[in-house]
C-alpha positions in Angstrom: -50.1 -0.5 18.2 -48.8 0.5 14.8 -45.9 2.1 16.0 -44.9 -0.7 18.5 -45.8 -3.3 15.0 -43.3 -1.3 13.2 -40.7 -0.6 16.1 -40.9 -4.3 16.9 -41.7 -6.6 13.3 -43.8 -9.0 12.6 -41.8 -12.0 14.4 -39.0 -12.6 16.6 -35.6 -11.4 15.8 -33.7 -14.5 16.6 -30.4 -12.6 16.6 -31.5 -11.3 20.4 -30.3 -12.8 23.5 -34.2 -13.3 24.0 -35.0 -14.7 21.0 -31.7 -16.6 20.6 -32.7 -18.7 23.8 -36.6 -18.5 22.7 -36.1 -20.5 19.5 -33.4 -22.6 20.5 -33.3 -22.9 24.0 -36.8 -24.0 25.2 -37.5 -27.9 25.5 -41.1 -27.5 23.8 -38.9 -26.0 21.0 -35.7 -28.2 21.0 -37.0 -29.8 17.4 -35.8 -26.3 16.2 -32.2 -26.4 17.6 -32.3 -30.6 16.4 -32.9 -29.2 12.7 -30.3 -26.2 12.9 -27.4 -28.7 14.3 -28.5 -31.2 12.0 -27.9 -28.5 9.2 -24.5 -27.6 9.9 -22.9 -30.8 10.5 -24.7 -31.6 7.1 -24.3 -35.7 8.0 -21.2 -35.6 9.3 -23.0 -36.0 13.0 -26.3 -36.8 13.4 -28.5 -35.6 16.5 -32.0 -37.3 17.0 -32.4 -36.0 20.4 -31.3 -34.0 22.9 -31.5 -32.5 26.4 -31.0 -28.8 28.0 -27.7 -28.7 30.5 -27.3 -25.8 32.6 -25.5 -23.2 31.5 -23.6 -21.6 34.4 -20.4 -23.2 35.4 -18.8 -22.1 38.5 -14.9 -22.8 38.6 -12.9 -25.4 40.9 -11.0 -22.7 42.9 -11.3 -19.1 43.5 -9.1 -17.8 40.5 -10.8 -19.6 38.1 -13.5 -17.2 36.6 -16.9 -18.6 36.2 -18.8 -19.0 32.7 -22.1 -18.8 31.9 -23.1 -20.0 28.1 -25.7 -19.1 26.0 -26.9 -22.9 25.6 -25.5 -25.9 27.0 -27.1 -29.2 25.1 -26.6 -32.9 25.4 -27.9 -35.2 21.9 -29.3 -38.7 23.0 -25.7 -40.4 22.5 -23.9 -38.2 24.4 -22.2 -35.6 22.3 -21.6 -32.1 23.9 -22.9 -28.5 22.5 -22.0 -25.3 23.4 -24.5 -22.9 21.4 -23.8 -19.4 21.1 -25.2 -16.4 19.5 -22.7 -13.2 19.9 -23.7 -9.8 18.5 -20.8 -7.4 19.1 -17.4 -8.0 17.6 -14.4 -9.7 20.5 -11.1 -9.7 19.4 -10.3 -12.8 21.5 -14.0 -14.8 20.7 -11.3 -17.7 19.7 -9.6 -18.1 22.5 -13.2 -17.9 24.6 -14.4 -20.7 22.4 -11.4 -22.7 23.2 -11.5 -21.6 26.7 -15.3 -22.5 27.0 -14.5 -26.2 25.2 -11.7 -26.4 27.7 -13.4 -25.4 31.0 -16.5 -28.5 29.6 -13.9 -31.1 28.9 -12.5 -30.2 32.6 -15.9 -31.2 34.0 -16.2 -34.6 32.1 -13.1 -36.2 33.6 -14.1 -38.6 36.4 -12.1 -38.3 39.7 -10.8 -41.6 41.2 -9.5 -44.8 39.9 -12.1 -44.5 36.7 -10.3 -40.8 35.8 -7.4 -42.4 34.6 -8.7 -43.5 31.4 -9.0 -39.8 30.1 -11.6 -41.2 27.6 -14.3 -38.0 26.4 -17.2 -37.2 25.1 -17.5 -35.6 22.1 -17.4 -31.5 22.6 -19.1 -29.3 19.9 -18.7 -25.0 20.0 -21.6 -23.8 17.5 -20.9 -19.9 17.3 -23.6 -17.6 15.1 -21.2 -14.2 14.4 -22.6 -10.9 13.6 -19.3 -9.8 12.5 -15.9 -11.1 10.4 -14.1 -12.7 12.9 -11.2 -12.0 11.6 -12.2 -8.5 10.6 -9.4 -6.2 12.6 -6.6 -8.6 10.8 -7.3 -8.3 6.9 -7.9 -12.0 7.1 -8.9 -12.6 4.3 -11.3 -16.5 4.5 -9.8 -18.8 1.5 -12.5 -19.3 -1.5 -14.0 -22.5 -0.1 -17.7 -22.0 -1.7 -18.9 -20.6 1.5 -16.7 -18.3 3.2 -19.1 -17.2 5.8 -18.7 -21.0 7.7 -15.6 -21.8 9.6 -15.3 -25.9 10.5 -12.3 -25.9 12.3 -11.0 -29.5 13.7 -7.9 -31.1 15.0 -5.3 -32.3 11.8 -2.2 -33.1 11.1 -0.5 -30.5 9.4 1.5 -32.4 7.0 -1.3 -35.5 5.8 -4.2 -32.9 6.4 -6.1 -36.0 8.2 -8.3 -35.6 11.4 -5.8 -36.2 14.6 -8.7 -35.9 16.9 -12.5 -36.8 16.0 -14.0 -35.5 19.4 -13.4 -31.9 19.5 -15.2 -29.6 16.7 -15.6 -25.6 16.0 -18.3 -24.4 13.7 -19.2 -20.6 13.1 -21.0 -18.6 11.1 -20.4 -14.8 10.1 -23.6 -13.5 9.4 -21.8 -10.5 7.6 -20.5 -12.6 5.2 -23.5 -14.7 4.2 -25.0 -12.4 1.4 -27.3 -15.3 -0.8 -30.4 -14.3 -2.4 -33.3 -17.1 -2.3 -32.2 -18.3 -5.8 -29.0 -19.2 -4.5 -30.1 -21.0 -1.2 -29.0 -24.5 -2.0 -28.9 -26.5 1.2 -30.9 -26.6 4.4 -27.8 -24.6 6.5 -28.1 -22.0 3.6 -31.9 -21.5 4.3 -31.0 -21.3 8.1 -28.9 -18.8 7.4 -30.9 -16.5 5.5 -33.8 -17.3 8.3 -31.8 -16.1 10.7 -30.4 -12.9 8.9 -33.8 -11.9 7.7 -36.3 -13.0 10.1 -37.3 -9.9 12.0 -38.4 -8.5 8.4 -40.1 -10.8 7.0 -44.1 -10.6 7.1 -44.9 -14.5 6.2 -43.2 -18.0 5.5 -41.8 -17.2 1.5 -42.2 -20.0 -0.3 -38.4 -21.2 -0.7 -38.2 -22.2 2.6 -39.1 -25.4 3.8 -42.3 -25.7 5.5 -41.5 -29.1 7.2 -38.5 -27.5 8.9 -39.4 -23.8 9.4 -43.5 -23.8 9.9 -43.2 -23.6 13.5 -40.6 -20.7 13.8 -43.6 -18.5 12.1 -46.1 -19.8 13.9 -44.5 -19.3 17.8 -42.6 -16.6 16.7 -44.9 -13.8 16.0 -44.9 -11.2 18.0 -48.4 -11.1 18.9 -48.8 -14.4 20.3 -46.2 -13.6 22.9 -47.3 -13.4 26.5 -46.8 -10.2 28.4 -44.1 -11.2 29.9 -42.5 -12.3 27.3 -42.9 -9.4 25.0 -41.5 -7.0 27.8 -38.3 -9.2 28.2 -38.2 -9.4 24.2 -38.2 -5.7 24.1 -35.5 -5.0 26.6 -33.4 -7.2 25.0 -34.1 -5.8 21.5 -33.6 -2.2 23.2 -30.3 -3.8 24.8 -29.2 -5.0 21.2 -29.7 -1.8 19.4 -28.4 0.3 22.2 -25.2 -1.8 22.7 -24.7 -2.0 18.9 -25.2 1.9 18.6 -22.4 2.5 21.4 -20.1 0.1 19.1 -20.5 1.7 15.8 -19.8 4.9 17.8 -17.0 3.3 19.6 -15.9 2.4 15.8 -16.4 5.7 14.3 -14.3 7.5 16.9 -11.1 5.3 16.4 -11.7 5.9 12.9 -11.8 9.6 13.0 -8.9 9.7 15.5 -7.1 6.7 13.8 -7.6 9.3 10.8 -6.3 12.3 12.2 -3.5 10.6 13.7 -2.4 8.7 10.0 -2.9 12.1 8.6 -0.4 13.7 11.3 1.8 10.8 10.7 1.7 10.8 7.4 2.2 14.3 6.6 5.5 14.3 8.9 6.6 11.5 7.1 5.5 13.1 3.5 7.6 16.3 4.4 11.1 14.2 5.7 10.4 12.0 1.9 9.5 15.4 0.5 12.4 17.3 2.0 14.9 14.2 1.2 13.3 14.0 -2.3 13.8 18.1 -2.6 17.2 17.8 -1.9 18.2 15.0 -3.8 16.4 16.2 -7.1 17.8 19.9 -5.8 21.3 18.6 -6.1 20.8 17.1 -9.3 19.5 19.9 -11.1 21.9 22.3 -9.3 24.6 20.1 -10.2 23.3 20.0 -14.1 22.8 23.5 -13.8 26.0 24.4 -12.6 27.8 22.2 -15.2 26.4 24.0 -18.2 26.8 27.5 -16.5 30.4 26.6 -15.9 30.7 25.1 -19.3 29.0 28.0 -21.0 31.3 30.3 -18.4 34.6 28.7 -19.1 33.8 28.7 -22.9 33.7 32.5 -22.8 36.3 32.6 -20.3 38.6 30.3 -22.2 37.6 32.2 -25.3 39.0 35.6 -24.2 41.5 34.4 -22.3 42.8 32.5 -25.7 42.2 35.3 -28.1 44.0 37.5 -25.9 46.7 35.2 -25.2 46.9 34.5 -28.9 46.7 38.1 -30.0 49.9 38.6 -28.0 51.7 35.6 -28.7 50.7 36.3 -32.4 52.2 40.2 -32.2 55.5 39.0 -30.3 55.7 36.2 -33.1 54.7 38.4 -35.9 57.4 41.4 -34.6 60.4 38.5 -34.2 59.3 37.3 -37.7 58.9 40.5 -39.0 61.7 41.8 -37.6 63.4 38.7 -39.2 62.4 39.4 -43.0 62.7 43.2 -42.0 66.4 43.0 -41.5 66.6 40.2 -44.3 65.0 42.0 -46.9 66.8 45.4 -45.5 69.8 43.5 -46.1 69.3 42.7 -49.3 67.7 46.0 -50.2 70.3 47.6 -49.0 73.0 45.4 -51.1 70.9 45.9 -54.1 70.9 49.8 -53.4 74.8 50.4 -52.1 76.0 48.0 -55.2 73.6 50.6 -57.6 74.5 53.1 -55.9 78.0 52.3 -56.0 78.3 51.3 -59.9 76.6 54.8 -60.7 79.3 56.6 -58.2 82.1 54.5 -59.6 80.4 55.3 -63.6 80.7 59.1 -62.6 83.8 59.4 -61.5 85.0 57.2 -64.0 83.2 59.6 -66.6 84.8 62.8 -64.7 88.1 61.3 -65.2 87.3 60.8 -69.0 86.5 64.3 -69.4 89.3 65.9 -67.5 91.1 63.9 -69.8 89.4 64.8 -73.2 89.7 68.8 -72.0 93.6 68.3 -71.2 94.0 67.2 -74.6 92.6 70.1 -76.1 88.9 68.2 -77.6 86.8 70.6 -78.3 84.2 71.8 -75.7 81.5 70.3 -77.6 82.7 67.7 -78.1 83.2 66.5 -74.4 79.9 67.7 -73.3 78.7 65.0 -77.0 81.1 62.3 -75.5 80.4 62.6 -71.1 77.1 64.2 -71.0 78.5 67.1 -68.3 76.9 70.5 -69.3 79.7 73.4 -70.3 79.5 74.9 -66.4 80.4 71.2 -65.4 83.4 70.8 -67.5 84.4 74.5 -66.6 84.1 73.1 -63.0 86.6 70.1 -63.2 
């Protein structure tokens, strides 16, 4: 008995097809689903009474599918509500709600003389969400104060005013709705938190309203339940946990191959950026690299080149120029050099003659060699 106590709880979990429709879909109970839609329209409709419709709806021709809803009600003046409790996540659970408001308006249009009014009742879809709905999107719900509860209506677009006053959505992401019991402030927030946390709780806490919620604890323990019951509560728990099990494993394999595949696609697409980003920064630096080796290069280069040009440009320039002031100054040497040279020829001969002359006359040998400075063997010679 423990084990089935702590496989099961202490109450009903009214997030189960079971106890969905146990809480909410009973007549002896309806006071409970009166309070809950009470709770979300928060005055805006008021519903004193109500009555059970059934909830499979077969369509007017073959091709048009049949629906079956989780709780069809009607309040005492006539309003419509379609009451639903969905566990796994649907990528199209917006177009069903339409589709299920749709297929209910269909059915309210009189045939005959009387259809061509088109007046309607009032149509209500109430969806409880165990999951974003807009989760697979990044939606991201805009900071209204309670971003876990969608009211959806027909507007205007531009005034922002009700266009039609008959047709309504209002859900409820579970996921979403994270307040502790301090921060429960109105009756739809203590729903909420009911809901979420019923199936472990062990007694009726304190902050939540007695009047309202008493007899949820007192039917829904798991004790009282009759045999029947408690086998059809248990399949349906097993159902839940086995069908949410196959969804998170569902969710983990995308994941793992959504990974694998991001990390094939991304590392194909890392090495064309990579390879494009090489090259680019590759050329760069080459270029940069190049330029300073061929600066560096052609310096030297030029260098040489320039020396060795200049070296011979400055020989050849230094040999004409020399050669030049070599004939220049050999000129002049030479002038210098023939006109000494010939004033000391023309002095000797002119000295020879003066003493050929001074011995013809008979001067004394001494006396020449005094006067021309020739030795005696000169002035024997001449």
């Amino acid at each position: 008995m423990t084990s089935l106590k702590k496989y099961l709880g202490k109450y009903v979990d009214p997030r189960t097809d079971f106890g969905w429709k146990f809480y909410f879909g009973r007549e002896e109970n309806k006071i409970l689903l009166i309070e809950f839609l009470n709770s979300l329209f928060e005055g805006e409709k008021v519903v004193k009474d109500l009555r059970y419709k059934t909830v499979e709806h077969d369509g007017d021709h073959e091709d048009i599918r049949r629906v079956v809803f989780d709780l069809l009600c009607i309040s005492d003046d006539g309003k419509h509500f379609i009451v639903e409790m969905q566990q796994l996540f649907q990528e199209f659970f917006k177009d069903r709600a339409i589709y299920y408001t749709s297929r209910l308006i269909n059915k309210q249009l009189t045939r005959g003389k009387k259809g061509n009014s088109y007046c309607l009742p009032e149509v209500y879809f109430i969806g409880i969400l165990e999951f974003r709905m807009d989760e697979r999107k990044g939606f991201e719900h805009p900071d209204t104060g309670h971003p876990y509860f969608y009211d959806v209506a027909l507007c205007d677009k531009n005034t922002h005013e009700i266009f039609y006053d008959k047709l309504g959505y209002k859900m409820v992401s579970l996921p979403l709705f994270n307040k502790t019991p301090e921060e429960l402030v109105s009756v739809m927030d203590q729903w909420l938190y009911l809901l979420k946390h019923l199936s472990t709780m062990d007694k009726l806490p304190a902050f939540l309203d007695k009047r309202i919620f008493g007899l949820i604890f007192e039917i829904g323990e798991i004790g009282k339940l009759t045999e029947e019951d408690l086998m059809s509560y248990e399949a349906s728990l097993k159902h839940k946990r086995d069908a949410e099990s196959v969804f998170n494993s569902a969710i983990n394999t995308g994941r793992e191959e959504g990974r694998k595949v991001g990390l094939e696609e991304g590392l194909k697409l890392g090495l064309a950026e990579g390879k494009a980003k090489g090259l680019a920064e590759g050329k760069a630096k080459g270029l940069a690299e190049g330029k300073a080796k061929g600066l560096a290069e052609g310096k030297a280069k030029g260098l040489a080149e320039g020396k060795a040009k200049g070296l011979a440009e400055g020989k050849a320039k230094g040999l004409a120029e020399g050669k030049v002031k070599g004939l220049a100054e050999g000129k002049a040497k030479g002038l210098a050099e023939g006109k000494v040279k010939g004033l000391a020829e023309g002095e000797y001969k002119k000295a020879i003659e003066f003493a050929r002359a001074m011995k013809k006359d008979g001067v004394p040998i001494e006396q020449i060699i005094r006067y021309s400075g020739f030795s005696a063997e000169e002035i024997e010679k001449f």
